[in-house]
ZAROVO-140137 format. One line per field, with one value per residue (C-alpha): residue number from 1; x, y, z; residue in three letters. Coordinates in Angstrom, 2 decimals. Layout:
N
num: [NUM,...];
c1: [X,...];
c2: [Y,...];
c3: [Z,...];
residu: [ala,...];
end
This chain:
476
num: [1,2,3,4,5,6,7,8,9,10,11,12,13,14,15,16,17,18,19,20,21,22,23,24,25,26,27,28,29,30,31,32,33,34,35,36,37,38,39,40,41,42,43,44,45,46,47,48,49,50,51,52,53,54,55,56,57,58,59,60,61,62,63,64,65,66,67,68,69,70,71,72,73,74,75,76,77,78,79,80,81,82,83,84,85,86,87,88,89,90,91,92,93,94,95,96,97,98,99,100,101,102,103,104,105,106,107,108,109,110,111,112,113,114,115,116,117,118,119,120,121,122,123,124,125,126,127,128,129,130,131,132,133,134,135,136,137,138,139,140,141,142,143,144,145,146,147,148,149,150,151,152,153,154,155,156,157,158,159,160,161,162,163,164,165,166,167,168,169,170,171,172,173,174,175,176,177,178,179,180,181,182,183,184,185,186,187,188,189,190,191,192,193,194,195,196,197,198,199,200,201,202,203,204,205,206,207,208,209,210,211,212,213,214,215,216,217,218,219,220,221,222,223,224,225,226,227,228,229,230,231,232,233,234,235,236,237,238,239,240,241,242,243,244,245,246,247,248,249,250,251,252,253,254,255,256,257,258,259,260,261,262,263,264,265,266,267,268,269,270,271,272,273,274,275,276,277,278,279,280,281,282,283,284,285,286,287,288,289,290,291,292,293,294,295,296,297,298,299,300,301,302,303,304,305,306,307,308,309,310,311,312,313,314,315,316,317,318,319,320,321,322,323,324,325,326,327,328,329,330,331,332,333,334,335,336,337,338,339,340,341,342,343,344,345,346,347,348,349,350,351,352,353,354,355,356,357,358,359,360,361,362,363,364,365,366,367,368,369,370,371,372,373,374,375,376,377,378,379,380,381,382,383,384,385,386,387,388,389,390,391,392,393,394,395,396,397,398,399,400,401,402,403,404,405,406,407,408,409,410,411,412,413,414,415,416,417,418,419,420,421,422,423,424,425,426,427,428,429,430,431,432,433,434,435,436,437,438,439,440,441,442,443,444,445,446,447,448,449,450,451,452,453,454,455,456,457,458,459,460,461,462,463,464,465,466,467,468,469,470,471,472,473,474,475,476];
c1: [5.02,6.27,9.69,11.28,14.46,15.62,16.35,19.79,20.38,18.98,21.08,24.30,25.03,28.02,26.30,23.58,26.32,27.47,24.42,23.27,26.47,26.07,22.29,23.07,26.25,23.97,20.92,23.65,24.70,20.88,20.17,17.90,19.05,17.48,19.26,20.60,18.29,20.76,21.68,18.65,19.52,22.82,23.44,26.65,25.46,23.09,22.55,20.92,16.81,15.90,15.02,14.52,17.19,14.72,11.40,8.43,6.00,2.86,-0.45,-0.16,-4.08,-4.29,-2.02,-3.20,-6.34,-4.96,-3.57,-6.70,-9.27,-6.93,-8.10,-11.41,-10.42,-8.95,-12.04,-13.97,-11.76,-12.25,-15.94,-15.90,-14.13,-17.05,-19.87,-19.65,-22.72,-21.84,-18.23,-20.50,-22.59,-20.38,-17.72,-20.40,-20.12,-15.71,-15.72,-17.55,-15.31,-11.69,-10.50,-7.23,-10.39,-12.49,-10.30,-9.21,-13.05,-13.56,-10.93,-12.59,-16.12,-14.38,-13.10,-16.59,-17.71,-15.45,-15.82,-12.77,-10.21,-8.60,-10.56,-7.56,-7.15,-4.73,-4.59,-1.69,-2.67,-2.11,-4.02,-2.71,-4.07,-2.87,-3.64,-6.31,-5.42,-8.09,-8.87,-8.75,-5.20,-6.43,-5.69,-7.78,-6.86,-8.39,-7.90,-6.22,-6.58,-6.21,-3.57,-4.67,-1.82,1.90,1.95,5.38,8.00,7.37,10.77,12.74,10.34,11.47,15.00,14.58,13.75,17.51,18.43,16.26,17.02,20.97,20.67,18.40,20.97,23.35,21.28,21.27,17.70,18.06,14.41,12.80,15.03,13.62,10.26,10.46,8.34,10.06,8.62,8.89,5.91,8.05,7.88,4.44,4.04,5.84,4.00,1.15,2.39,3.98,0.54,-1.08,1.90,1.31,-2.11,-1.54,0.15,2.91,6.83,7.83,5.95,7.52,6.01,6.20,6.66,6.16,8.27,8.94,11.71,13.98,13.43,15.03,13.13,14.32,15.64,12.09,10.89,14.11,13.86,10.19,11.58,14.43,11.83,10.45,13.58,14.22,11.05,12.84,9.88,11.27,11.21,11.33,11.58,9.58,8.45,5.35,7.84,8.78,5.01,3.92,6.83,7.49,4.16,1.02,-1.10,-2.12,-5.11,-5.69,-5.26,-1.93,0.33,4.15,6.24,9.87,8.98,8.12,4.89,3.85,1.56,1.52,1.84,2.83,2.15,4.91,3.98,0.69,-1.54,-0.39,-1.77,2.11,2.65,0.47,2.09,1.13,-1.86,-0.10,1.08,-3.11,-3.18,-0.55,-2.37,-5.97,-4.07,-2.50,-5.80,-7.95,-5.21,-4.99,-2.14,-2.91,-3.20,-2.17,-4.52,-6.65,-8.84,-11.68,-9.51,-7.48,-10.81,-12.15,-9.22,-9.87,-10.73,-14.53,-15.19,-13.74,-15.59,-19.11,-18.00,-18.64,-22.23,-24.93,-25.68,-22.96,-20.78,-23.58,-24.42,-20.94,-21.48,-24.62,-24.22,-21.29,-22.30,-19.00,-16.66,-18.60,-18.11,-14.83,-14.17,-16.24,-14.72,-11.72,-13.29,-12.77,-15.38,-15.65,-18.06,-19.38,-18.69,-21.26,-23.78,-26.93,-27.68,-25.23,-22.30,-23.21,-23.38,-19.91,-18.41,-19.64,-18.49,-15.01,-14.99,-15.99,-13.12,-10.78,-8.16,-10.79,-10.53,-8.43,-9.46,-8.62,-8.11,-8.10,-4.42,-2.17,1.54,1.76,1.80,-1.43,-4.05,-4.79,-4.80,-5.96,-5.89,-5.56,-8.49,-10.53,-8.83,-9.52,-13.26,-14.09,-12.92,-14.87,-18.24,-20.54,-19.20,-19.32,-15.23,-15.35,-17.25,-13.32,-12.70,-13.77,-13.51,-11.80,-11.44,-8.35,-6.76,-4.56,-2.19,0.25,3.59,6.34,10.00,12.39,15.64,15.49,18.29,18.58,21.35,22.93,20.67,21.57,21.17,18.42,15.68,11.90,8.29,6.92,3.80,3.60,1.48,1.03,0.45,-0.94,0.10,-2.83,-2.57,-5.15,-5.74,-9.25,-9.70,-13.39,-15.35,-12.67,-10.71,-7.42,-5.65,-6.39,-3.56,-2.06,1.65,3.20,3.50,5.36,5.60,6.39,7.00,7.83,8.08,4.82,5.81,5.03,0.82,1.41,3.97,5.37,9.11,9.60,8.38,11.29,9.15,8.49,10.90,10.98,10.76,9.73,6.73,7.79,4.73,3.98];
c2: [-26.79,-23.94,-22.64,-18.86,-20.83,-22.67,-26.37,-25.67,-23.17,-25.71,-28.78,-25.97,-24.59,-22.62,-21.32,-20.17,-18.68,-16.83,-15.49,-14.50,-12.43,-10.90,-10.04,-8.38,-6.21,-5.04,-4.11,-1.54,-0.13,0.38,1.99,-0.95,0.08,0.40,1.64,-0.95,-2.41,-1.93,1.61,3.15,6.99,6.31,7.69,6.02,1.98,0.89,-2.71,-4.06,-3.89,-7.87,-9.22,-12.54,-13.92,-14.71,-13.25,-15.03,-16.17,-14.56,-14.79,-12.00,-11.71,-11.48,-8.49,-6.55,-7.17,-5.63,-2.38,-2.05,-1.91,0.38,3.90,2.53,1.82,5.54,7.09,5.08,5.76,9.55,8.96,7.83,10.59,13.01,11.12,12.12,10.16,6.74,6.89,7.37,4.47,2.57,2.91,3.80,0.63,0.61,3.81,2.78,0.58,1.54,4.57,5.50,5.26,7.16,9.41,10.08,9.91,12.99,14.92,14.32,15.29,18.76,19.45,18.56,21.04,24.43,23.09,21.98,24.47,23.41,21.79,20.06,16.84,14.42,10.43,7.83,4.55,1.12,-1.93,-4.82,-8.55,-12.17,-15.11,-17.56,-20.80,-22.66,-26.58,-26.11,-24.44,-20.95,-18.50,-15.23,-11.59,-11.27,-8.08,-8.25,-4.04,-0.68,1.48,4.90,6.32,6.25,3.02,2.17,0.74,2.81,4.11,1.23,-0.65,1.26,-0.24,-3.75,-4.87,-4.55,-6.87,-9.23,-8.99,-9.40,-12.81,-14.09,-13.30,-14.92,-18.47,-18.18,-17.03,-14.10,-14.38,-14.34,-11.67,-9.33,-10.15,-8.10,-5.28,-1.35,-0.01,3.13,4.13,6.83,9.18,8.82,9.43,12.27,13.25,13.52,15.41,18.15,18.67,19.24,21.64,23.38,24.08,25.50,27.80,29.17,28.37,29.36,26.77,23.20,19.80,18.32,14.40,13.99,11.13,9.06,9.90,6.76,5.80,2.37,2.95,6.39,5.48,4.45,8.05,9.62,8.71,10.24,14.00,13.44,13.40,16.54,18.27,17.26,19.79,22.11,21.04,21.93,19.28,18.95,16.19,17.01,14.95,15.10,16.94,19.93,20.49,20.57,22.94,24.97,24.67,27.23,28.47,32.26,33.96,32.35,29.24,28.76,26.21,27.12,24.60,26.31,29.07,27.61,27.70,24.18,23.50,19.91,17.49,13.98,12.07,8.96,8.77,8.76,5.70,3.67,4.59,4.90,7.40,9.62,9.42,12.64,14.76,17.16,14.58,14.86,18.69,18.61,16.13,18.63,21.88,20.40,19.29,22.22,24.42,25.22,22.87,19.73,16.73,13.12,11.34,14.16,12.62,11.36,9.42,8.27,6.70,5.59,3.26,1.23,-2.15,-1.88,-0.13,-2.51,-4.99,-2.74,-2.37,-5.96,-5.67,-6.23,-3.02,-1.07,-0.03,0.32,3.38,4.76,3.50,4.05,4.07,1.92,-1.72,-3.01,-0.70,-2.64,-5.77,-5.21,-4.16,-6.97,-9.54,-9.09,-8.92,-11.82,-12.90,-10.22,-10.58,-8.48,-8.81,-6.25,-7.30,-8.87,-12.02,-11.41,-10.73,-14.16,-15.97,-14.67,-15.99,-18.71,-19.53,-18.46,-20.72,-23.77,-23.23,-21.04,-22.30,-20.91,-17.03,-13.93,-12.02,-8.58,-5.26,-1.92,-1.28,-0.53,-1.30,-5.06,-7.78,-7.42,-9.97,-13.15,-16.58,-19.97,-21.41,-17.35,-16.46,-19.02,-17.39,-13.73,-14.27,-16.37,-13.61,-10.76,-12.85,-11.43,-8.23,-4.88,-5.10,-7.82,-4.82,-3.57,-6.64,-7.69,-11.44,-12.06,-15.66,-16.49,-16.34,-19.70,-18.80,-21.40,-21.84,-21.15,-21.97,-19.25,-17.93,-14.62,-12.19,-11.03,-9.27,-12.02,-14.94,-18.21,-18.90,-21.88,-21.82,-21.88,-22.08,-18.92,-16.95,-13.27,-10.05,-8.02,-4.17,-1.82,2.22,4.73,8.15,10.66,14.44,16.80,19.87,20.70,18.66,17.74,15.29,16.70,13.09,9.38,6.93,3.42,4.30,1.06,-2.05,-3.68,-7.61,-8.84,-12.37,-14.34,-17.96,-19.70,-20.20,-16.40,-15.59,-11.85,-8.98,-7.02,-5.53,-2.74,-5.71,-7.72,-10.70,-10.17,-9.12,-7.45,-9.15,-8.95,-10.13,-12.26,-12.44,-16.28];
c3: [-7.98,-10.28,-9.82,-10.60,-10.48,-13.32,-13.35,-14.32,-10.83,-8.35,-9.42,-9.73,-5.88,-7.28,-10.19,-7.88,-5.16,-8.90,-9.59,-6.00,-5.67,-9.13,-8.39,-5.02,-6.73,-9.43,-6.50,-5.06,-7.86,-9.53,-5.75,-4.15,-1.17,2.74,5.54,7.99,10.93,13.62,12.88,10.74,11.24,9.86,6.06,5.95,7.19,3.91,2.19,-0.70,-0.31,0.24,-3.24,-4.72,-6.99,-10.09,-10.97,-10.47,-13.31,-13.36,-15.40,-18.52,-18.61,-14.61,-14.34,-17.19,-15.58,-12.51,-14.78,-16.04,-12.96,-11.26,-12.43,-11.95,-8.08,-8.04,-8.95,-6.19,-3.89,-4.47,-4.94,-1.44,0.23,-1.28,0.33,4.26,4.63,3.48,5.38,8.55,8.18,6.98,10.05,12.20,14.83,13.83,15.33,18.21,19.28,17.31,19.17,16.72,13.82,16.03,16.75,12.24,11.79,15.18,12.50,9.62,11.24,12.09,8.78,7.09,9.72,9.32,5.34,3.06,2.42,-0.19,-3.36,-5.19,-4.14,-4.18,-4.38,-4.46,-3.83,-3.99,-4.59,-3.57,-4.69,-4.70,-7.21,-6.10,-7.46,-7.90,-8.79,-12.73,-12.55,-13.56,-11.24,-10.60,-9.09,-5.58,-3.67,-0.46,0.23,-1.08,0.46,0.58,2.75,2.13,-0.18,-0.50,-2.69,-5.48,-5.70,-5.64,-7.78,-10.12,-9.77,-9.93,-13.69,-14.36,-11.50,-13.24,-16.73,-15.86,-13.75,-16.64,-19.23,-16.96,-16.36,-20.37,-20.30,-22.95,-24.34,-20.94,-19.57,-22.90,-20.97,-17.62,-18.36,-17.29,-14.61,-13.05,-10.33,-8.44,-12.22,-12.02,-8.44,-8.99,-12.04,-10.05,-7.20,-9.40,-11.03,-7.37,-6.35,-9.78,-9.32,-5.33,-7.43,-5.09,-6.98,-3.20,-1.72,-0.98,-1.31,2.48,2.77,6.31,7.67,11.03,13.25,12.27,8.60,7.17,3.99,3.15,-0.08,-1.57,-0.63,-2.14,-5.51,-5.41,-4.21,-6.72,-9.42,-8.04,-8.13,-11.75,-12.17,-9.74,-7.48,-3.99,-1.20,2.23,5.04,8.00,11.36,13.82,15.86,13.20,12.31,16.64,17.04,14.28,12.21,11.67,9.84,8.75,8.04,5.07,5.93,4.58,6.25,7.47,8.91,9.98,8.15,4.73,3.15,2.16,-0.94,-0.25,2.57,1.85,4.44,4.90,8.10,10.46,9.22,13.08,16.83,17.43,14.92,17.35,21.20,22.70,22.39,20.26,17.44,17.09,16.91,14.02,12.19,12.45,11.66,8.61,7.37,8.39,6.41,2.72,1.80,-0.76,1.95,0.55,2.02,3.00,6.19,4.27,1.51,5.18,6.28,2.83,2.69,6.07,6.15,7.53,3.97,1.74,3.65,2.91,-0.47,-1.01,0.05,-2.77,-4.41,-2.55,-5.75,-8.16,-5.98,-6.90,-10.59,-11.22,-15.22,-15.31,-14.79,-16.47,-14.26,-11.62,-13.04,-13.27,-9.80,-8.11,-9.99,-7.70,-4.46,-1.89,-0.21,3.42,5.87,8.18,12.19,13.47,16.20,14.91,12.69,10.11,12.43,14.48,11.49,10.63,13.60,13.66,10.15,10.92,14.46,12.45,9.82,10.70,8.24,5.91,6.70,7.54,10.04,10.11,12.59,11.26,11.12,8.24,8.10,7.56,10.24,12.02,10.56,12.11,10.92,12.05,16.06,17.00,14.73,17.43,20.27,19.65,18.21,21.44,23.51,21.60,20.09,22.58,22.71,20.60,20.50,17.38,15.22,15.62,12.81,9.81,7.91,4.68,2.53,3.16,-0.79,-1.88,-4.69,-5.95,-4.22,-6.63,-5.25,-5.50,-3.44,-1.19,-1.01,2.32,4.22,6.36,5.36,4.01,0.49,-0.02,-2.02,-0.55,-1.01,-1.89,-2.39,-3.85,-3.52,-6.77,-6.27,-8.22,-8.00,-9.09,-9.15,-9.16,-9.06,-8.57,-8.79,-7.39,-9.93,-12.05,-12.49,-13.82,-13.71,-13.31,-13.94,-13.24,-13.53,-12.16,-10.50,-7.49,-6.82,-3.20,-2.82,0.88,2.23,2.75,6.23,6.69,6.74,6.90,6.42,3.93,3.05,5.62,8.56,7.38,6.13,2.08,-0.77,-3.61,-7.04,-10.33,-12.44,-15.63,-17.90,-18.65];
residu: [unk,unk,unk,unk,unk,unk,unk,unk,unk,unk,unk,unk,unk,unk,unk,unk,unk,unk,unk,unk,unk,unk,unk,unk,unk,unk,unk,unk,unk,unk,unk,unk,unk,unk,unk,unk,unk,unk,unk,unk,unk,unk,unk,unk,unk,unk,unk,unk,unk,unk,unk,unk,unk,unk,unk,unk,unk,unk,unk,unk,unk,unk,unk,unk,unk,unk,unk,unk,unk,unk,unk,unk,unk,unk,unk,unk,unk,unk,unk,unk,unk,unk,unk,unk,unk,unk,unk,unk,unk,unk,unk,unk,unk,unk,unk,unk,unk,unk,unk,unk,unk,unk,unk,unk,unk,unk,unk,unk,unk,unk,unk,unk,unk,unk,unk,unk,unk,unk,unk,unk,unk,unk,unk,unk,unk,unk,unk,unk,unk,unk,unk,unk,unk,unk,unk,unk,unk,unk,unk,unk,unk,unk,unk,unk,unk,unk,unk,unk,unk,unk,unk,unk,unk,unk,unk,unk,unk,unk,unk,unk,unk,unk,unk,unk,unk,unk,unk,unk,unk,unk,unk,unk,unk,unk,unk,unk,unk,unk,unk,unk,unk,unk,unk,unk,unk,unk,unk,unk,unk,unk,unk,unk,unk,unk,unk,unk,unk,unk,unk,unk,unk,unk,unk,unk,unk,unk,unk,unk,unk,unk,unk,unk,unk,unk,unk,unk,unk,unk,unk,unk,unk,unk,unk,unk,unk,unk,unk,unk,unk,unk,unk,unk,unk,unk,unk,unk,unk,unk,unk,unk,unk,unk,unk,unk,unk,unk,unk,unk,unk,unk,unk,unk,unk,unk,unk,unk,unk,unk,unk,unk,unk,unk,unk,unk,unk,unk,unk,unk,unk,unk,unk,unk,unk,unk,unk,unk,unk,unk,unk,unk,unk,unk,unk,unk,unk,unk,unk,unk,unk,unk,unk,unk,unk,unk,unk,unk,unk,unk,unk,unk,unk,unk,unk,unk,unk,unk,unk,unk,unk,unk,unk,unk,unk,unk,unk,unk,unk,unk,unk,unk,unk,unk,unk,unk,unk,unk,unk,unk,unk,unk,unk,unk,unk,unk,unk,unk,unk,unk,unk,unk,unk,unk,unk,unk,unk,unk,unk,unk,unk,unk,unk,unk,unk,unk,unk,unk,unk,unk,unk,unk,unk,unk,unk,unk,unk,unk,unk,unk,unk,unk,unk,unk,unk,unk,unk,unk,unk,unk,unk,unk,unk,unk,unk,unk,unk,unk,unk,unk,unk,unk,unk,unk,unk,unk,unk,unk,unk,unk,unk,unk,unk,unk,unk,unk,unk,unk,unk,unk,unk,unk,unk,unk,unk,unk,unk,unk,unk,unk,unk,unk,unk,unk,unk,unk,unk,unk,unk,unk,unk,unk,unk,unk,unk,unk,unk,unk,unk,unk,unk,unk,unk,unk,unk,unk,unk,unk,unk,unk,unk,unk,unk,unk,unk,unk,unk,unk,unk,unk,unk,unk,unk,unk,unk,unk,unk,unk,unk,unk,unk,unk,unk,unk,unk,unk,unk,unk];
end
């Protein structure tokens, strides 16, 4: 098994007690910080964002091979959210049966309807893959999803190389502490959402990030409105609640939330059926995208990054149609596609489940939900296809291969927790940024990475669900 940890740590209990104590002094004072579970409105209860005490080795040619598909993923992902008529058939039988999907897709049917008001467009996203190991040792990039809506962990991503390159210096590692690459996705972030604010052309007008009610992860958002400030880029923090009471719009379309124009709305929050508990959470959500403000996601990038697409995506032919001139931009796309399969009624969808009831161990199966913690794995996979096969409810689903990437043993900094070190797996992620205007694309960037690594006794979950930690990739 390959180890983060040195040799030298795991035989030395007080040198790693040293170095754990070290690494979590130098997470609070770099600002790796999230608010504390038991008291998450408070400003003045805070501890170190969970992290793991080394960084984990990864592949050099598999992550630049993540950089490098990723503006390539941004423009398909804006390609999609021009083509009403492939969104429809494509979540034509999710919607049937997914009412919060339904319900985004109802919204974006409107919008298509009255007709966009505003052309500029805005995308941050996030792909997010794992390593397949396979037999020969080589590992290769597999794409668990693309995030669409309020991908995370940008800001304090862009905290954690120093972490790293201190406890390496410390174990004596000096060469492979010169080897944890900068990183700083909330600049670029930013970057991008100054350009969209720029072109609304208002200096009046504020950028919006719209935010839940109770917010652990506030810190991770801050650092991205502190980079719009530096460009005297004003910000504000709204809820559901503000926009219901206090939001509307004017003749022109122009959106006012407490009195304050808005050129863009950020939305942090809104991508969960429990982000929307009354009627009028649902009214907010149409009048900010009927209105003239930049939306990120606007509804139809929302919907282009659901599950039941990336699963059609994988269909033969599906991306050439996207591509049509670009057969290595395909290429390079499919090549990280895991096998999906489709759970829709007819032959293919039977022969899907009964695929996944024969080896369950095999697969992932998957709801349309974001947020981390809702696939399914194994015994329950068996369990929740049995009670759905003969019904339109499994079209709700789709089926992944379930991706095996090498354990690598590591320790996890938590609040609280013991210090041992455990099998772990990690999740690489991948921050895009793009920005339209009409027909033009004004910007199309990767501007950063984020690596998430848990214990392999956890199938699913990221940082905010308590489960994975933030770490660092060091280029082997």
């Amino acid at each position: 098994m390959a180890q983060g940890i040195p040799d030298e740590v795991i035989m030395n209990t007080s040198l790693m007690k040293e170095l754990a104590d070290v690494a979590k002094d130098v997470a609070l004072q770099q600002g790796i910080l999230m608010r504390i579970q038991e008291t998450p409105n408070s400003s003045e209860l805070v501890t170190y964002a969970p992290f793991t005490l080394f960084p984990t080795p990864v592949p050099k040619a598999v992550f630049l091979q993540a950089l490098a598909v990723q503006t390539h993923y941004n423009t398909l992902v804006d390609k999609i959210s021009q083509d009403p008529d492939f969104l429809e058939e494509a979540l034509a039988s999710t919607i049937a049966v997914d009412d919060f999907t339904g319900r985004l897709f109802r919204i974006h049917q409107q919008i298509l309807k009255e007709g966009r008001s505003q052309s500029i467009v805005l995308g941050l996203n996030r792909s997010d893959y794992m390593l397949d190991q396979r037999n020969n040792g080589l590992s290769s990039l597999k794409q668990i999803e693309i995030n669409t809506f309020a991908a995370s962990f940008g800001g304090l991503s862009s905290r954690t190389p120093d972490v790293h390159r201190q406890i390496l210096k410390m174990a004596g590692r000096l060469e492979e502490s010169q080897r944890i690459l900068d990183n700083d996705p909330a600049a670029g972030l930013a970057r991008a959402v100054a350009k969209a604010w720029e072109l609304y052309g208002s200096e009046r007008a504020v950028v919006m990030f719209l935010v839940e009610e109770s917010q652990r992860n506030i810190f991770d958002q801050r650092y991205i409105e502190y980079e719009l400030w530096k460009r005297n880029i004003p910000t504000k923090r709204k809820r559901f609640d503000d926009v219901c009471e206090k939001g509307s719009l004017d003749q022109d379309k122009r959106l006012f939330v407490d009195g304050q124009e808005v050129a863009v709305v950020y939305f942090r929050n809104g991508y969960m059926p429990q982000n929307y508990p009354s009627e009028k959470t649902w009214e907010a959500r149409l009048m900010m995208e009927r209105s003239l403000a930049v939306k990120c996601p606007d509804i139809s990038t929302h919907l282009a990054g659901t599950k039941k697409v990336q699963q059609v995506l994988a269909k033969p032919g599906v991306l050439e149609k996207f591509f049509p001139d670009k057969p290595q931009v395909v290429e390079q796309i499919r090549a990280t596609f895991a096998g999906l399969y489709t759970l829709d009624i007819g032959p293919e969808g039977d022969k899907t489940v009964a695929m996944a009831l024969a080896a369950p161990d095999q697969f992932v199966l998957k709801p349309q939900r974001e947020g981390g913690g809702n696939n399914i794995y194994g015994s329950e996979i068996c369990q929740v296809l049995q009670g759905v096969k003969e019904s339109t409810e499994r079209t709700a689903y789709i089926l992944m291969d379930k991706i095996h990437p090498a354990p690598v043993q590591n320790c996890l900094l938590r609040r609280d927790a013991p210090l041992q070190i455990s099998n772990c797996l990690s999740e690489l992620g991948v921050f895009g940024v793009y920005v339209r205007q009409g027909k033009d694309t004004v910007m199309n960037d990767c501007v950063g990475h984020l690596l998430r690594t848990k214990s392999s006794e956890h199938s699913d979950g990221g940082v905010a669900a308590g489960v994975a930690v933030l770490d660092n990739p060091l280029l082997v």
